[in-house]
N, C-alpha and C positions, 0 to 999 in steps of 0.2 A: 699585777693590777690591770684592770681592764675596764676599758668604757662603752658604754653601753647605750645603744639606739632602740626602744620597742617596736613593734610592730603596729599594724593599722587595726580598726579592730575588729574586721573580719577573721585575726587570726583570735583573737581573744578565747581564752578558754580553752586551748584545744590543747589534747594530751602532752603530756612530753615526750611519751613516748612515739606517738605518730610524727611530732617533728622533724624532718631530713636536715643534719645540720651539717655543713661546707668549713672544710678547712678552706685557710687562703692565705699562701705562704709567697715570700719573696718578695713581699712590698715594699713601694719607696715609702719613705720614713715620712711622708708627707700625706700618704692616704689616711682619709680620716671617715668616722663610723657614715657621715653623711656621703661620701662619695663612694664608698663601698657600699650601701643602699642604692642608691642611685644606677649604677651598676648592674644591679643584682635585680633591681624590682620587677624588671620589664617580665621577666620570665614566671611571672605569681607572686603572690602574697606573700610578705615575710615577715616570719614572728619577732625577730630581732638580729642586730646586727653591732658585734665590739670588735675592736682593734684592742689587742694586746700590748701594754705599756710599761716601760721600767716603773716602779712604786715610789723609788725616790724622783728621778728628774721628769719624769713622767713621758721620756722618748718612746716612739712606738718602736716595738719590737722586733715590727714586720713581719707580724704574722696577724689573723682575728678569724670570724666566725661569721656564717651569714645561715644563721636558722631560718629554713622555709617552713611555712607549713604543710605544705604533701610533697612525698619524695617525687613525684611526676616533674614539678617545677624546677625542683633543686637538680636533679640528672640532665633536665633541658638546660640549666645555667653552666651546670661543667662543661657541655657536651661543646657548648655554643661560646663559654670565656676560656678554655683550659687554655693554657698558654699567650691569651692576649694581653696585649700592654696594658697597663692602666698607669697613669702618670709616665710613660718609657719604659719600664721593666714589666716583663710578661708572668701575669699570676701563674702560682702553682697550686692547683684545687684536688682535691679529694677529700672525699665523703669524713667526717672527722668519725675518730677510733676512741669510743671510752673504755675501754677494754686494755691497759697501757700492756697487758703483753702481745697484743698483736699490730700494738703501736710501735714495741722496739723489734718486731720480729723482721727478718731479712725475704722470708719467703714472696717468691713472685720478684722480688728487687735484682734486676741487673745494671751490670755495670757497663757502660762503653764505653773505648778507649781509641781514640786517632778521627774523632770527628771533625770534617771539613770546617774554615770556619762559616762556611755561607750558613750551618745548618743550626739552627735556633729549638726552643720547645716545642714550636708549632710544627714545625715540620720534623723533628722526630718525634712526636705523639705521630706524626699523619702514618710514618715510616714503620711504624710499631703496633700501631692502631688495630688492624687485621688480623693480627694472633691471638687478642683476645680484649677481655675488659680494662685502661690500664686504670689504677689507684691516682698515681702523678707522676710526672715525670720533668727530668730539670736538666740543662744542658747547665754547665756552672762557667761563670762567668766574673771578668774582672774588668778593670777598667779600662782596660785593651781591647776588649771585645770577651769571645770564648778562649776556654781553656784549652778545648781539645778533648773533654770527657765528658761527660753525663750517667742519667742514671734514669730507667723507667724502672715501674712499681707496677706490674700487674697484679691482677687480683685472685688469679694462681697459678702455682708452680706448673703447672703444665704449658701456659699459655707466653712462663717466659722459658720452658724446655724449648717451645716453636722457635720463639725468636730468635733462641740461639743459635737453634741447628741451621735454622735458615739462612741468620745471616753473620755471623760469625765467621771473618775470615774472606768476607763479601765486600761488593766497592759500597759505599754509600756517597752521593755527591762527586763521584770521581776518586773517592778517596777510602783506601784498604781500612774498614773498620775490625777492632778486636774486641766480643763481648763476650760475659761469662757473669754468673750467680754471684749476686753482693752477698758476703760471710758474713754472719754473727759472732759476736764474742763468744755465744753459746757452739759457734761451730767451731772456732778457731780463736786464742786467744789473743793472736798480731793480725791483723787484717792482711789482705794478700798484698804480696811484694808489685804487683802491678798497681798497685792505688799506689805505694807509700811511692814506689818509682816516682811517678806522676806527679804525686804533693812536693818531693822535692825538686823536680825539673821546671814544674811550670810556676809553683811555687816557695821560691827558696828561704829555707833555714827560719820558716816563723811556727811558734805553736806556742799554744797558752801552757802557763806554767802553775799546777795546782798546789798549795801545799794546807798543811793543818786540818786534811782528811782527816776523820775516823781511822783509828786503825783496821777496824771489821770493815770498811770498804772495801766492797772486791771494783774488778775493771769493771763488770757488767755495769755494775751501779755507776760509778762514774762514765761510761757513755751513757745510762740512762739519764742522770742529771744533767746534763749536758746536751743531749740531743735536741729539744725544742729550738735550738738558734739555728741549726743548717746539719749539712751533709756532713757527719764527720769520718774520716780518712781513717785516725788512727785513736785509742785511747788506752795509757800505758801506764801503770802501777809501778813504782820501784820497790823492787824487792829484797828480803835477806831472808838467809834461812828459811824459805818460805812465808816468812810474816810483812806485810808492809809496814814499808816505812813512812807514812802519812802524806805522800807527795807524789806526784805525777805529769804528764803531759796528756794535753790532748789537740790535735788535729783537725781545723774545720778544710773544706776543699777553697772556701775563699779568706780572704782578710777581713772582709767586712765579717764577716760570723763569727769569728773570734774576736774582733772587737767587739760586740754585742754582748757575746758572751762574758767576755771580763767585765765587759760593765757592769753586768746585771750579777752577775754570780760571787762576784769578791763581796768581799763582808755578807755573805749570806748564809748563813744558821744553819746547820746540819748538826743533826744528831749532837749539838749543843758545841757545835767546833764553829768559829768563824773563818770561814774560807780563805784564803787570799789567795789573788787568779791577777796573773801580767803575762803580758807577751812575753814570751822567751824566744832563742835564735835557740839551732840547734847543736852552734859551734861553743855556745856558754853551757850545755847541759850537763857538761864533766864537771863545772865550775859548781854548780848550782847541787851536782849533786853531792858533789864532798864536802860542799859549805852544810848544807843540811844537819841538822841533829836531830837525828833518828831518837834518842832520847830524852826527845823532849818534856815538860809538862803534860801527862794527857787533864783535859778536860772531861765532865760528867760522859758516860756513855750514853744515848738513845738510837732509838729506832729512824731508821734512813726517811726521810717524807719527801718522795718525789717531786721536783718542780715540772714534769708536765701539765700543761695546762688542762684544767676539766671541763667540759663542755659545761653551761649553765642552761 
């Protein structure tokens, strides 16, 4: 569910397709369609502007949309917000994707690992900036401050081959950074052993607990339904014989995004199953998973229908 601000009416009429429309991720839960306008305006005209909302309590998601109408504007707004505060948390902007396979694609997405903590969005965009064009980039962060990892999004594979070679194994801030290519489920079915390291050192023993999947759900699909709330680490099917068994874990890189995430995803309708989604520890997953009855009642079968959001 999404709310929704029009534009002035110099943008009236004008194609959809000429539109340049802005993702804008990582907001406090307090930005609203008017201060994301506000914002946004100084850089040109804009066609409209929503904040993305849970449908029953009506919390923001924190994430939304700020359609310009010529791409001229909206590249002077990334160029000039990528990474600035707005309310205290630094936007995460890029150009939004309706295209949802090169929205879950990993290419151009690196991963870094052992970041100082002086070093924020803004200044690894600044540090990354010069290899090529980046998409977004996020240093991940919890109430302590940084974690210690991040993740830039170039806009391609070549320009995150630079940064790796360059600086891979390099000081950044004083301090020995380690990068290398964020995996796909389509590259690899576990994500690599240096994220999962990471998610259980900095953050321990939490991940949301899926059950009353679809049987025909593969892992792809459940990181794709999942992915709109944050960065996720890991996302993992149980299995037998090869078939699943209706139930899984998935992995955000903070708490807040898995909170989100359950909020909004449990009781929500897939392929005719009603989901249910809790936080799980990782020391109860033995427990959870021989409770389980793989035998259960199945429900009506249908077709998977993505919860990424679509540009409007």
């Amino acid at each position: 569910m999404t709310s929704f601000i029009g534009g002035n009416s110099c943008a009236a009429g004008v194609p959809r397709d000429q539109i340049a429309s802005l993702f804008v991720g990582d907001l406090h839960p307090e930005v609203s369609e008017f201060i994301l306008h506000q914002t946004f305006s100084p850089f040109g005209p804009i066609q409209s502007v929503r904040v993305c909302r849970d449908r029953v309590t009506w919390r923001s998601l924190r994430y939304g949309y700020v359609n310009f109408v010529n791409l001229a504007n909206a590249e002077s707004a990334m160029d000039a917000l990528m990474c600035q505060d707005l309310l205290g948390r630094p936007m995460r902007i890029m150009f939004s994707q309706r295209d949802s396979t090169l929205r879950t694609t990993g290419v151009g997405n690196i991963f870094i690992k052992g970041l100082a903590s002086s070093i924020d969005g803004a200044s690894l965009h600044d540090s990354f900036s010069h290899f090529g064009k980046i998409l977004s980039c996020k240093v991940v962060c919890d109430a302590n401050g940084s974690k210690g990892y991040g993740f830039v999004h170039f806009a391609t594979f070549e320009a995150a081959e630079k940064a790796i070679k360059a600086l891979d194994g390099m000081l950044l801030d004083d301090q020995l950074v380690s990068i290398g290519h964020f995996k796909t489920f389509e590259e690899r079915h576990v994500e690599p052993k240096v994220m999962a390291q990471d998610n259980e050192r900095h953050y321990p023993g939490v991940s949301l607990y899926v059950c009353n999947l679809p049987y025909s759900f593969s892992e792809q699909q459940l990181y794709r339904a999942f992915s709109p709330f944050g960065s996720i680490i890991s996302a993992k099917l149980m299995m037998e014989a090869g078939r699943s068994r209706g139930f899984g874990f998935v992995s955000f890189s903070t708490l807040e995004d898995e909170t989100t995430a359950a909020s909004v995803m449990n009781g929500r309708m897939v392929a005719g199953r009603a989901l249910r989604v809790s936080l799980s520890h990782h020391n109860e997953r033995k427990t959870q998973t021989e409770k389980q009855d793989s035998s259960s009642e199945s429900l009506p079968a249908g077709q998977f229908t993505s919860v990424v959001p679509q540009v409007r």
